[in-house]
C-alpha positions in Angstrom: 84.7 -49.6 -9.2 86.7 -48.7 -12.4 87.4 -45.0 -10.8 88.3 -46.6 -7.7 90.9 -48.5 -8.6 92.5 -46.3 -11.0 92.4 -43.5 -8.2 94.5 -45.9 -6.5 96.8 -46.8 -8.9 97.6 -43.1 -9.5 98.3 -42.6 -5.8 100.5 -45.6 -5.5 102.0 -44.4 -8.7 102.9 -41.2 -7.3 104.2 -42.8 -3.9 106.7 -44.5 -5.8 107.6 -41.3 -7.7 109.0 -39.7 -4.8 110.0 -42.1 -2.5 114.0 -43.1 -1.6 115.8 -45.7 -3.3 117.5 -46.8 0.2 118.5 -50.1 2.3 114.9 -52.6 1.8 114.5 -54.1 5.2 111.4 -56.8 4.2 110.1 -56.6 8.1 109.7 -53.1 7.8 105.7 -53.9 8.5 105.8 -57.1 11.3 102.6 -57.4 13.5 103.2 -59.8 16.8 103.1 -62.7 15.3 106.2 -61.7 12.8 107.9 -60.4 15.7 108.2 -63.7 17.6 109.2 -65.5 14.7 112.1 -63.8 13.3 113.2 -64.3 17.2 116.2 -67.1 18.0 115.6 -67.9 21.4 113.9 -71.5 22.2 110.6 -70.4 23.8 109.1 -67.2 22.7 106.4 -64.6 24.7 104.9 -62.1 23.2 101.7 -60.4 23.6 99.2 -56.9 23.4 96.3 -55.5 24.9 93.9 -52.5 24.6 91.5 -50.7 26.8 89.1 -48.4 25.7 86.3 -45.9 26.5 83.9 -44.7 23.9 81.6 -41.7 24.5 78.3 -41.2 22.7 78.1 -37.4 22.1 74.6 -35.9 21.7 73.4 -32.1 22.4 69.8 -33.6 23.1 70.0 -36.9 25.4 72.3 -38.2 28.2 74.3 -41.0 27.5 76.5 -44.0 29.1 79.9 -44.3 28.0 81.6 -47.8 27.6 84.8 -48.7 29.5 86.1 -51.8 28.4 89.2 -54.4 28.7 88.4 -54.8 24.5 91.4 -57.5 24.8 94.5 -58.8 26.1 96.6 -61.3 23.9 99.0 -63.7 25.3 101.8 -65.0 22.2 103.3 -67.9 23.2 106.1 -69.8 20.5 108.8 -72.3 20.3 111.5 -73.0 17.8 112.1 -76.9 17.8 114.5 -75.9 15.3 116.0 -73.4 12.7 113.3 -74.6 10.4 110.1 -76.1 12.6 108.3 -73.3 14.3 105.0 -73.5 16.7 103.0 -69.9 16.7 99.9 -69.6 19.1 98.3 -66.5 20.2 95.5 -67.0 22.9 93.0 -64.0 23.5 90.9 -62.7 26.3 88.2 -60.0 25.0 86.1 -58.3 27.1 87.6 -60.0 30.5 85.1 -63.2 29.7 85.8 -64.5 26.5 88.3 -66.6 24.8 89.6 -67.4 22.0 92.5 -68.8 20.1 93.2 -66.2 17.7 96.1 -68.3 15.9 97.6 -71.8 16.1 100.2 -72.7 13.1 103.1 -75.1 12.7 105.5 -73.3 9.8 108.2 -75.1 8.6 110.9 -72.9 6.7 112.4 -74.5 3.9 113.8 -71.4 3.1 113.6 -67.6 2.7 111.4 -68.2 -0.1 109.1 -71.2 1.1 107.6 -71.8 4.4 104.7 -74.3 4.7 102.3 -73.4 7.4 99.1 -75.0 8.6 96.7 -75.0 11.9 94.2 -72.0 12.4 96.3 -68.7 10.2 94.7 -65.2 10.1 93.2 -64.6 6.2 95.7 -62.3 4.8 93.3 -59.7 3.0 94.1 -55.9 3.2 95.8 -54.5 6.1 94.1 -54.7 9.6 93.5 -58.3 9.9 97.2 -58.8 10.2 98.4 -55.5 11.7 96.0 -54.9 14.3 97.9 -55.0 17.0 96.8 -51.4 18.7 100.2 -50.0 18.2 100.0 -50.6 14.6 97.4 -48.2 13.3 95.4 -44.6 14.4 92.5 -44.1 16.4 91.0 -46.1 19.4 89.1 -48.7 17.6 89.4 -50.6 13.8 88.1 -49.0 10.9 84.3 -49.9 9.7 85.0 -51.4 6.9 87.6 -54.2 8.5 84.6 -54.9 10.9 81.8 -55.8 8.3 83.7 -57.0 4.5 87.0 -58.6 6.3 86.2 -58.9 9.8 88.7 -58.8 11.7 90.2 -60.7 13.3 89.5 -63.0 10.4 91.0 -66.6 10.8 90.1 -70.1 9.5 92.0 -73.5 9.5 94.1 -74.1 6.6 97.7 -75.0 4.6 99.7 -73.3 2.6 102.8 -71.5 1.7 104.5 -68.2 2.2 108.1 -66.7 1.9 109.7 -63.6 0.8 111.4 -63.4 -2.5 114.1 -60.8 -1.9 115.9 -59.9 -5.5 111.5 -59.4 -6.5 111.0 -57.7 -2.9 108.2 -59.6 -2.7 106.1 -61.1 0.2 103.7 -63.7 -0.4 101.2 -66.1 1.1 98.5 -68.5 -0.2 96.6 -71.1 2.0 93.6 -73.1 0.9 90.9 -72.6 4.2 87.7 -73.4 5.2 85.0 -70.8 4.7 82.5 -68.5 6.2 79.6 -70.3 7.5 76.9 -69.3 5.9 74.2 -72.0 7.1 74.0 -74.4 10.3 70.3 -74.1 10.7 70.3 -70.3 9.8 71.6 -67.7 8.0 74.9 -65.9 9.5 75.2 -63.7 6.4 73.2 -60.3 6.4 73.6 -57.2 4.6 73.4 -55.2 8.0 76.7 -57.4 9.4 78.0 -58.6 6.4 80.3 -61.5 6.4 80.9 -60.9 10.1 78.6 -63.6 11.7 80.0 -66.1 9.6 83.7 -66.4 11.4 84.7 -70.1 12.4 87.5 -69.0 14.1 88.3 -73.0 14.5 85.9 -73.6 16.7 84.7 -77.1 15.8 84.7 -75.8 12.4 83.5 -77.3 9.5 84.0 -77.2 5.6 81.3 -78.1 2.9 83.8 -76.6 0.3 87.9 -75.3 0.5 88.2 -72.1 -0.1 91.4 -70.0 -1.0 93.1 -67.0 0.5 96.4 -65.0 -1.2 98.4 -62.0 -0.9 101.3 -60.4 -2.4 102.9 -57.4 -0.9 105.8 -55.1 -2.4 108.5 -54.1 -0.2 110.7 -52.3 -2.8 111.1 -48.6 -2.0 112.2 -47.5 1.6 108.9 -46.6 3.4 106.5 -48.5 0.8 104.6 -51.3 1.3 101.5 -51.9 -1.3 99.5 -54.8 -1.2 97.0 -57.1 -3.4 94.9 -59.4 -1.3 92.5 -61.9 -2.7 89.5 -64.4 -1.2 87.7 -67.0 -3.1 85.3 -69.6 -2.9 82.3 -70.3 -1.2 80.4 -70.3 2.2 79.7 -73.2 3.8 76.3 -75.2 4.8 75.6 -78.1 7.1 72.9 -79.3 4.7 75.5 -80.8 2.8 76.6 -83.0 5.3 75.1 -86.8 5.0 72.8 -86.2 1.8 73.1 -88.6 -1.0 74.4 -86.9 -4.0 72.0 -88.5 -6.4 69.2 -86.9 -4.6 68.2 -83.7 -6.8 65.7 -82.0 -4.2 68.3 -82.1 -1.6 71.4 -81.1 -3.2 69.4 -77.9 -4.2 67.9 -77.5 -1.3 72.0 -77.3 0.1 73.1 -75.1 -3.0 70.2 -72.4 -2.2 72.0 -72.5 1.5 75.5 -70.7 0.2 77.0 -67.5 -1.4 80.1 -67.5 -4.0 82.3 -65.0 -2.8 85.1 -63.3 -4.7 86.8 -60.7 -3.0 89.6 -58.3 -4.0 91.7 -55.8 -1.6 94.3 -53.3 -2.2 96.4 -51.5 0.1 99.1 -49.0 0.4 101.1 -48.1 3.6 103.9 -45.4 3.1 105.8 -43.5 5.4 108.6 -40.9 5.0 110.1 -38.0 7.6 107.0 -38.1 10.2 104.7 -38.5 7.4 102.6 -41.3 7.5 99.8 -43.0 4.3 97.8 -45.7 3.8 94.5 -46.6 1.7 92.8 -49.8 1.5 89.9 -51.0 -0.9 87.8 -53.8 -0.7 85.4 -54.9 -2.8 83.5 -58.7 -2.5 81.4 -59.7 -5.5 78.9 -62.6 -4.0 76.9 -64.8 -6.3 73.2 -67.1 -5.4 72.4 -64.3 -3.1 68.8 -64.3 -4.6 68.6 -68.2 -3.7 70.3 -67.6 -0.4 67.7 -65.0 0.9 64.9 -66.3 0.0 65.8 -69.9 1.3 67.0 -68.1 4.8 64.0 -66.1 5.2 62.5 -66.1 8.8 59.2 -65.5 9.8 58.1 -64.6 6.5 61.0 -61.6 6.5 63.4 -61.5 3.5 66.9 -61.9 4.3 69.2 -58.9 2.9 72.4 -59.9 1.8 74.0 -57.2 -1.4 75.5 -59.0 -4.2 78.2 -56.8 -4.1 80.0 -55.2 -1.0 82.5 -52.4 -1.4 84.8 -50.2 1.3 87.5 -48.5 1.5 89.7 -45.3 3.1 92.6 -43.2 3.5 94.1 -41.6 6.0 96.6 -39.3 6.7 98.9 -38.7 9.5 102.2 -36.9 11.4 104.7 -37.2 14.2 105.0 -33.7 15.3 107.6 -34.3 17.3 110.1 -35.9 14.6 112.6 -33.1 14.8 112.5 -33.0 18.5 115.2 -35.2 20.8 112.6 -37.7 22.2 111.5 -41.4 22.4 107.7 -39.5 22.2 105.8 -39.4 19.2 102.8 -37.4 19.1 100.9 -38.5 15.7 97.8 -36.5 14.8 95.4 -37.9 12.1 92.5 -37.8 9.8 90.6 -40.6 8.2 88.2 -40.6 5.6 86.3 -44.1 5.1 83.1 -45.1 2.8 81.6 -48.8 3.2 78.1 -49.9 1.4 77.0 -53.6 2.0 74.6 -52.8 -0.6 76.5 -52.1 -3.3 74.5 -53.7 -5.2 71.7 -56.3 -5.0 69.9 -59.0 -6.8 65.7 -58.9 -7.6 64.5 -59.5 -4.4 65.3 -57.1 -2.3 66.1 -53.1 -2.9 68.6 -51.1 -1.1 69.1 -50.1 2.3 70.5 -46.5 2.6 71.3 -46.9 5.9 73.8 -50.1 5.1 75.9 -47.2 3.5 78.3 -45.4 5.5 80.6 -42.4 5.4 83.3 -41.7 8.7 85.2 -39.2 9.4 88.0 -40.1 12.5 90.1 -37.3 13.6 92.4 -37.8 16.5 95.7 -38.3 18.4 98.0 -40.7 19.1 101.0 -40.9 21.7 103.7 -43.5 22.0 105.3 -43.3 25.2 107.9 -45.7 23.5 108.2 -48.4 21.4 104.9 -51.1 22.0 103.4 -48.7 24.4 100.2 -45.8 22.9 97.7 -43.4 24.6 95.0 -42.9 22.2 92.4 -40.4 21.7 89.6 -39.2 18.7 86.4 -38.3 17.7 84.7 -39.9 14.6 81.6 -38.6 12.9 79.4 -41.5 11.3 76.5 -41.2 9.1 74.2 -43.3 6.7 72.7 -42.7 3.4 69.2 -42.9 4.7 70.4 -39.4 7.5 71.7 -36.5 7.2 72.8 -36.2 10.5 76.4 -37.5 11.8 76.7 -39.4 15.2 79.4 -38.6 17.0 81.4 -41.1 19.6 84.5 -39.5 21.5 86.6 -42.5 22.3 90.3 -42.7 24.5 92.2 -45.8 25.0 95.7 -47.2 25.9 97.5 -50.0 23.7 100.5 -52.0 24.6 102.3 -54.6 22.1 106.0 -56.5 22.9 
């Protein structure tokens, strides 16, 4: 972990070596959400959408691709003035389902301080806000911001965020309800990770509040870096109702949830066609011995790592930034590592296959601004294999 973030530090270190000391335009990085509310009309519309086909690739067997609708996101807003705001983004994923993906009122006191509450995406790393498919490289989300932060990753909460432009600094902080970890089972596993434990406001619940914060540095043309940070606990149901003077049954409820603490760095830098970014994330999670044993089912252990770690980088470049043309063709290469099983208390051992190396190679195309053909292939493979599966995947993204 030590080398890890050092390594990152050195590269960010070097990013701001070289960089230009230009014009600081703080919405240099927006995702759909920004977009509609730095708008001045009354009502705002927004949205984006993404279709996909992924491709199993195998010299042995035959297999199905997938064609799918993945999602199409309608943004809907109104200003009721220069200072009360009303964001909601409603989402359709695979033609059947829906969701509502975000539902805040934000009142601006000023640049500095806006007060937001209703149902707010977590602001850890990069993804979970920008992921918007016109906003990052290759067809679909990278592993690790499926599994540690899974996106899209939002909760019901208050808090506060604003820019700070003589720092150029972003910043938000909210105090949210957490993961749930138990309703009647566990939702936590080491082969998903956190991912089963989304509320996304759906008749959510909170046993404890838990806190999410981010600070972002804006200060060099091209540069945005990033410190992201989660704490607190998952939530139980067994809570609910018991008398607190009642031993067996308030440790019955504390055996039911994790402690999580979760850090995330990121770096996003771009410069004549050249495009960056890293992210890390590592989540140190504590009673994961008392969870998986009280969660056990049918006499099976549950899995869940005391430690989770991921992280990649990725490289990329418009070929065609010397050439007199609204097109940008953007080849790129990604490197990513994620291990849900970092590490793990007594009662379990490790699972090699819950550790993961990708390699995603690929093209993208913007036709113009908010509109991308996408196309790569990405090599997976676990500790417990030394062989890579391969998934050739093509999609088209649209954001306005």
């Amino acid at each position: 972990m030590k080398k890890l973030l050092l390594s990152f530090l050195i590269v960010s270190a070097g990013l701001f070596s070289f960089a230009q000391n230009e014009e600081i335009n703080p919405n240099q990085y927006t995702n759909s959400a920004d977009n509609l509310l730095i708008q001045d009309s009354k009502l705002l519309i927004g949205g984006y959408g993404e279709v996909h086909y992924n491709q199993p690739l195998s010299g042995d067997t035959y297999n199905n691709g997938k064609l799918d609708v993945h999602r199409v996101v309608m943004l809907l807003g109104y200003n009721f003035n220069e200072k009360t705001q009303f964001i909601t983004e409603i989402e359709y994923e695979h033609v059947k389902e829906v969701y509502v993906e975000q539902a805040f009122l934000q009142y601006k006191l000023n640049n500095a301080i806006n007060f937001r509450g209703g149902l707010m995406l977590v602001p850890m790393g990069i993804i979970n806000e920008y992921h918007e498919p016109t906003t990052f490289n290759g067809v679909e989300r990278p592993l690790v911001d499926n599994t540690i932060t899974p996106t899209t990753w939002r909760e019901i909460g208050f808090g506060i965020s604003g820019t700070i432009l003589p720092a150029s600094l972003k910043y938000q902080a909210y105090v949210m309800n957490g993961f749930n970890g138990y309703d009647g089972s566990a939702k936590l596993s080491g082969a998903k990770g956190m991912r089963s434990g989304r509320q996304k406001g759906a008749e959510s619940y909170m046993s404890a509040p838990n806190f999410a914060g981010k600070v972002e540095y804006f200060g060099i043309r091209g540069l945005n870096l990033g410190v992201s940070t989660y704490l607190g606990k998952t939530q139980s149901k067994l809570y609910n109702g018991i008398d607190k003077n009642d031993d067996a049954a308030v440790a019955m409820a504390d055996s039911s949830v994790v402690g999580i603490s979760m850090l995330g760095l990121d770096a996003r830098y771009s410069v004549k066609g050249l495009q960056l970014r890293g992210q890390l994330y590592y989540a140190s999670l504590s009673n994961t011995d008392e969870y998986n044993a009280f969660t056990a089912k049918d006499g099976s252990m549950n899995d869940v790592g005391s430690a989770m770690i991921g992280y990649y980088a990725e490289a990329a470049y418009n070929v065609f930034r010397t050439v007199d043309t609204e097109l940008q063709l953007t080849p790129f290469v990604r490197y990513e590592f994620l291990n849900t099983h970092s590490s793990v208390e007594n009662n379990i051992a490790k699972n090699a296959s819950y550790e993961k190396t990708a390699i995603t190679t690929g093209l993208t195309l913007a036709l113009t601004k908010g509109a991308v053909v996408k196309t790569d292939i990405q090599f997976v493979k676990n500790a417990a294999t030394d062989t890579y599966a391969k998934t050739f995947s093509a999609g088209i993204g649209v954001m306005f």
